[in-house]
C-alpha positions in Angstrom: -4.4 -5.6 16.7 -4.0 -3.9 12.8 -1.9 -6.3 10.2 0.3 -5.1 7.5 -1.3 -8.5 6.1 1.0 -8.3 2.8 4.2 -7.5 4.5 3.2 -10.6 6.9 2.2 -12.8 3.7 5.1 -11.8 2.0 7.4 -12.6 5.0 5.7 -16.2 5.5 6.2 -16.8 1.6 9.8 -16.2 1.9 10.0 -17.7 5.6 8.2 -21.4 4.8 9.5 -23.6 2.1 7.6 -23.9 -1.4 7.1 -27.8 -1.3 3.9 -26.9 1.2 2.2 -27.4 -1.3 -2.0 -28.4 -1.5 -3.5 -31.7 -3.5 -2.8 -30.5 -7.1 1.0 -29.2 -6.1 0.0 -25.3 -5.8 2.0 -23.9 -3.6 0.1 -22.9 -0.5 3.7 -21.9 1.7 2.4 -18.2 2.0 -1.7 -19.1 3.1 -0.4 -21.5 5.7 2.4 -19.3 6.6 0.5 -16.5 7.6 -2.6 -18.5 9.5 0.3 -19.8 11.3 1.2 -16.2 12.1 -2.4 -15.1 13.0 -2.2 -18.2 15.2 0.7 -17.4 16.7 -0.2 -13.8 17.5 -3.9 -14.4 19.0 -2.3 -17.1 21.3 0.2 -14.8 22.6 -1.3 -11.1 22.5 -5.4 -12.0 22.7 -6.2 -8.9 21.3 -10.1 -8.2 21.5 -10.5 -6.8 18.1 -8.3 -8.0 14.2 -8.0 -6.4 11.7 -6.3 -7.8 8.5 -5.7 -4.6 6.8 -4.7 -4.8 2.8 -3.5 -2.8 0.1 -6.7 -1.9 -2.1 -3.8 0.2 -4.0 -0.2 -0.5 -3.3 0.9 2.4 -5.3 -2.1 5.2 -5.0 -2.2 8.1 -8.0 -2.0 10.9 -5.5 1.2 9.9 -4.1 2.5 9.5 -7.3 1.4 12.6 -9.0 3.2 14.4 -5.8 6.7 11.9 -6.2 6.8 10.3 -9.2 9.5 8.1 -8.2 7.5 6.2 -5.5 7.6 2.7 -5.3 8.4 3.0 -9.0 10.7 0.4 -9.2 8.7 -2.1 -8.1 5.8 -1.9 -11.1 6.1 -5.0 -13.3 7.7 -4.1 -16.4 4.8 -5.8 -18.4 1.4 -5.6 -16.9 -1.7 -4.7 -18.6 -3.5 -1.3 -18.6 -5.1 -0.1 -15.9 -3.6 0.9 -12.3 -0.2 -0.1 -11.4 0.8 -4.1 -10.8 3.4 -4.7 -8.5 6.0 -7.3 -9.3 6.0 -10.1 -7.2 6.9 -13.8 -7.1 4.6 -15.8 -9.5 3.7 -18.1 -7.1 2.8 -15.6 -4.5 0.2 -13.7 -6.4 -2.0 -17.1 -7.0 -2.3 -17.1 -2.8 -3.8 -14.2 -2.3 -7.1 -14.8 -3.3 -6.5 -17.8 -0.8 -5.9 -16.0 1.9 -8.8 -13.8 1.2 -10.9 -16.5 1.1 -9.8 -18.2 3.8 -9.9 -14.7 6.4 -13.4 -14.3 4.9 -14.7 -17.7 5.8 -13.0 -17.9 9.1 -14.9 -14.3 10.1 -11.6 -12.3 10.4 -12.3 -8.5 9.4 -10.4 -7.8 6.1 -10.0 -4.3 5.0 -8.9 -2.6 1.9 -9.9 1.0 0.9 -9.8 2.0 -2.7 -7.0 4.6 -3.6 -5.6 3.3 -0.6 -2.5 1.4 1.1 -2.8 -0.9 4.4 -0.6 2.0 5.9 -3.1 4.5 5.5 -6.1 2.1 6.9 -4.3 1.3 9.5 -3.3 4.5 10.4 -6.8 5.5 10.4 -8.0 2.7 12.5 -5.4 3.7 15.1 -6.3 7.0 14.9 -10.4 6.2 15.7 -9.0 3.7 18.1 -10.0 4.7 22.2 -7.9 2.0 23.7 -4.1 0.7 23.1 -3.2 -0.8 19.6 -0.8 -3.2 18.6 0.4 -2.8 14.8 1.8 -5.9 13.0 4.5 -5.2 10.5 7.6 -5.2 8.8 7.2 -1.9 8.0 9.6 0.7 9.4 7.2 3.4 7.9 4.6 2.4 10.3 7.1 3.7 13.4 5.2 7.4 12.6 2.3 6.2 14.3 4.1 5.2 18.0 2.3 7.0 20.6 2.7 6.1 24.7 0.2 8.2 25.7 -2.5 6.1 23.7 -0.7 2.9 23.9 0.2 2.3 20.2 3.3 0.2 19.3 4.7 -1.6 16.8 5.2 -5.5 16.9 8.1 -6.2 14.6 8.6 -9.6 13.1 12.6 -10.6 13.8 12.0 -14.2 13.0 8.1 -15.3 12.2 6.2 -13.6 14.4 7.5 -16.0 17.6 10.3 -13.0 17.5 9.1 -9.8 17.8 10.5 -6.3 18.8 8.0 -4.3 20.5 8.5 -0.9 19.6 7.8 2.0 21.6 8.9 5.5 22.1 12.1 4.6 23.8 13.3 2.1 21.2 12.6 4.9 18.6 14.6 7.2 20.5 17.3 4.9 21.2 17.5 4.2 17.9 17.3 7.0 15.6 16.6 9.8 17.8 12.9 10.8 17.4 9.6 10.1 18.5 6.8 8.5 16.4 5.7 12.0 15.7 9.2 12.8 14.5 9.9 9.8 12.1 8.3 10.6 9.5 10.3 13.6 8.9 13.0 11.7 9.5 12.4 9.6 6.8 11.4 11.9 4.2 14.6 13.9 4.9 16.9 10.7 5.1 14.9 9.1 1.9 14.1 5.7 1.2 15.5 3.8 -1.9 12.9 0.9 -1.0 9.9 3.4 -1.4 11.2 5.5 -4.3 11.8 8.5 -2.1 14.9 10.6 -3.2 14.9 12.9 0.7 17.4 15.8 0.4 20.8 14.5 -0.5 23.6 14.9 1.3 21.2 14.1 4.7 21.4 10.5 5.8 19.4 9.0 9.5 22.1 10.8 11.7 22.1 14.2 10.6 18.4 14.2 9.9 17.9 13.1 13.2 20.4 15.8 14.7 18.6 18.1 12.6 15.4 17.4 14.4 16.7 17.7 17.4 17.7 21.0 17.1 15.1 22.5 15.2 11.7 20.5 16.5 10.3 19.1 13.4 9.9 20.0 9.6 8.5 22.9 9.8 11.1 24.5 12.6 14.1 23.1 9.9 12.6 24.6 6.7 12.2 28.1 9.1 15.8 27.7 10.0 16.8 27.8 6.7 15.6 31.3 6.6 17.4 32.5 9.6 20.7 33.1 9.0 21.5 33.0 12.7 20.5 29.0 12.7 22.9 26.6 13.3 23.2 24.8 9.8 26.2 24.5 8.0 26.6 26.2 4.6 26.3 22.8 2.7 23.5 21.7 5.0 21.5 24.9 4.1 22.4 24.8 0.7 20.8 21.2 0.2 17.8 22.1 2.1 17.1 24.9 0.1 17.6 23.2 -3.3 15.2 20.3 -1.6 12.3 22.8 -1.2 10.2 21.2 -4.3 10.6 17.7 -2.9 10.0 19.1 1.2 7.0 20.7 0.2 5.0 17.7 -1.2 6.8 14.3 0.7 4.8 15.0 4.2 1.8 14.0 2.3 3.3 10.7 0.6 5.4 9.9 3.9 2.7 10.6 6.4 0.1 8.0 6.6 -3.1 9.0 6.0 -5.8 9.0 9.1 -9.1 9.9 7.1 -9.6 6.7 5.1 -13.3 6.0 4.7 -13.3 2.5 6.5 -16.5 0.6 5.6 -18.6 -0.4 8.5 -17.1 -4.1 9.6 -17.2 -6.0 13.0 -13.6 -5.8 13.7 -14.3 -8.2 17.2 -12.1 -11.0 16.7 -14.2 -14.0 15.6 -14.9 -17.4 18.3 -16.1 -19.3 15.7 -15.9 -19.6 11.8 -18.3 -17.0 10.1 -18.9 -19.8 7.2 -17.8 -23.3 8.3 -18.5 -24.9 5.1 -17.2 -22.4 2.7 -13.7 -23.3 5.2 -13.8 -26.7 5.1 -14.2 -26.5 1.7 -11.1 -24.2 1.3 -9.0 -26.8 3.8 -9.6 -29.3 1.5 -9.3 -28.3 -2.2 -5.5 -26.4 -0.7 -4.5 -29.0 2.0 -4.3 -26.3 4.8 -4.1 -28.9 7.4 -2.7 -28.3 10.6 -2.0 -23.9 10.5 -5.8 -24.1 9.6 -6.6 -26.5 12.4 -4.3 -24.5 15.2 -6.0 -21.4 14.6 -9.4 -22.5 14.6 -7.9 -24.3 18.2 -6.8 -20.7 19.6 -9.8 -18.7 18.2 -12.2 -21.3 20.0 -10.3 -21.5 23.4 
């Protein structure tokens, strides 16, 4: 099991009130809210092996240097020099080194790559992976990575993670007409305003999906193109055409990346804290309570 472990802290910051607070009145909803998750998800899944995959580099240079625009609207208008900071809530940022902590102590492998985001880890994870995997995330991008044949899905939070959709290659299809292999051209020829990605304009979901369908994947569209004899229409080929700058470098900001150099971690999901003091410690000084106390039930039993 590979987490999106922001989108899930950022979901349980939203998702649990603020007044959880610990002793001194820091707000500790986001911590508790996602041990609660973890909790919830080992008690109903047991998955062998966790990883709590983070982003080293929300924003990597290379992606940016290729699309400018991506996830540019997110930087903090005031941040000091250095890489990229990403605005979020200022109680949320506090809670990170909390939850890093607290994963640490408890034994839970926690992976970031430098230069990297938690997509491209845990697309490389899945990709080494020799048995079925079960992705955690609010994430739609992470749908590229669906494969039945190897048993990797997508566990969707609806409401917490008590709700969640498992997606396969069916509800992909049902939904937007591809398989995982086809939605990430999908989505780089559709766009996303949430990622900074401009896709080709004039092509929303359902004709990039019908698209697709017709022509096989990127590659069999751009060829098209070419062909006179293709079906497109005149404005469709037009757009495409004009797109080529953008076509030619989003594969390689859409696509996760599956060559991350992952350090060398034990990934087996832990019976018994890795450092009980440094936890108890933690419990205390940020009133972690009862999420702490339910997980370390359901890792034990």
């Amino acid at each position: 099991m590979l987490l999106d472990t922001a989108s899930l802290y950022f979901r349980a910051y939203f998702g649990v009130p603020d007044s959880v607070k610990a002793p001194d009145g820091t707000p500790v909803n986001a911590v508790r809210g996602l041990l609660d998750f973890i909790d919830r998800l080992v008690k109903d899944h047991r998955p062998d092996h966790l990883v709590a995959c983070m982003d080293a580099d929300w924003r990597p240079h290379w992606r940016v240097e290729l699309i400018p625009s991506y996830k540019a609207h997110r930087v903090a208008e005031e941040r000091p020099a250095g890489p990229d900071t990403e605005e979020v809530p200022d109680t949320l940022s506090p809670q990170v080194p909390v939850i890093e902590a607290v994963l640490d102590a408890l034994g839970i492998a926690r992976v970031g790559v430098a230069g990297y985001e938690a997509d491209d880890v845990i697309g490389t994870y899945t990709a080494r992976a020799t048995g079925p995997v079960d992705i955690v995330t609010g994430d739609r991008d992470l749908y590229q990575l669906v494969d039945d044949a190897r048993g990797v899905r997508v566990l969707y939070p609806i409401k917490g993670v008590g709700t969640l959709a498992l997606t396969d290659e069916a509800t992909l299809r049902e939904k937007y007409g591809v398989d995982g292999r086809g939605y990430a051209d999908l989505a780089l020829l559709r766009g996303d305003p949430s990622d900074g990605l401009p896709g080709v304009a004039g092509i929303g979901e359902k004709t990039a999906a019908k698209l697709l369908a017709e022509f096989g994947d990127l590659a069999g569209i751009q060829a098209a193109v070419d062909d006179p004899r293709a079906k497109l229409t005149p404005s469709q080929r037009k757009r495409l055409t004009e797109a080529r700058p953008y076509l030619a470098v989003a594969p390689k900001v859409v696509r996760v990346a599956d060559d991350v150099p992952l350090p060398d971690v034990g990934t087996t999901l832990p019976r018994a804290p890795r450092d009980a003091a440094a936890l108890d410690a933690l419990a205390a000084r940020w009133g972690l309570g009862g999420s702490l106390e339910r997980l370390l039930t359901t890792l034990t039993t």
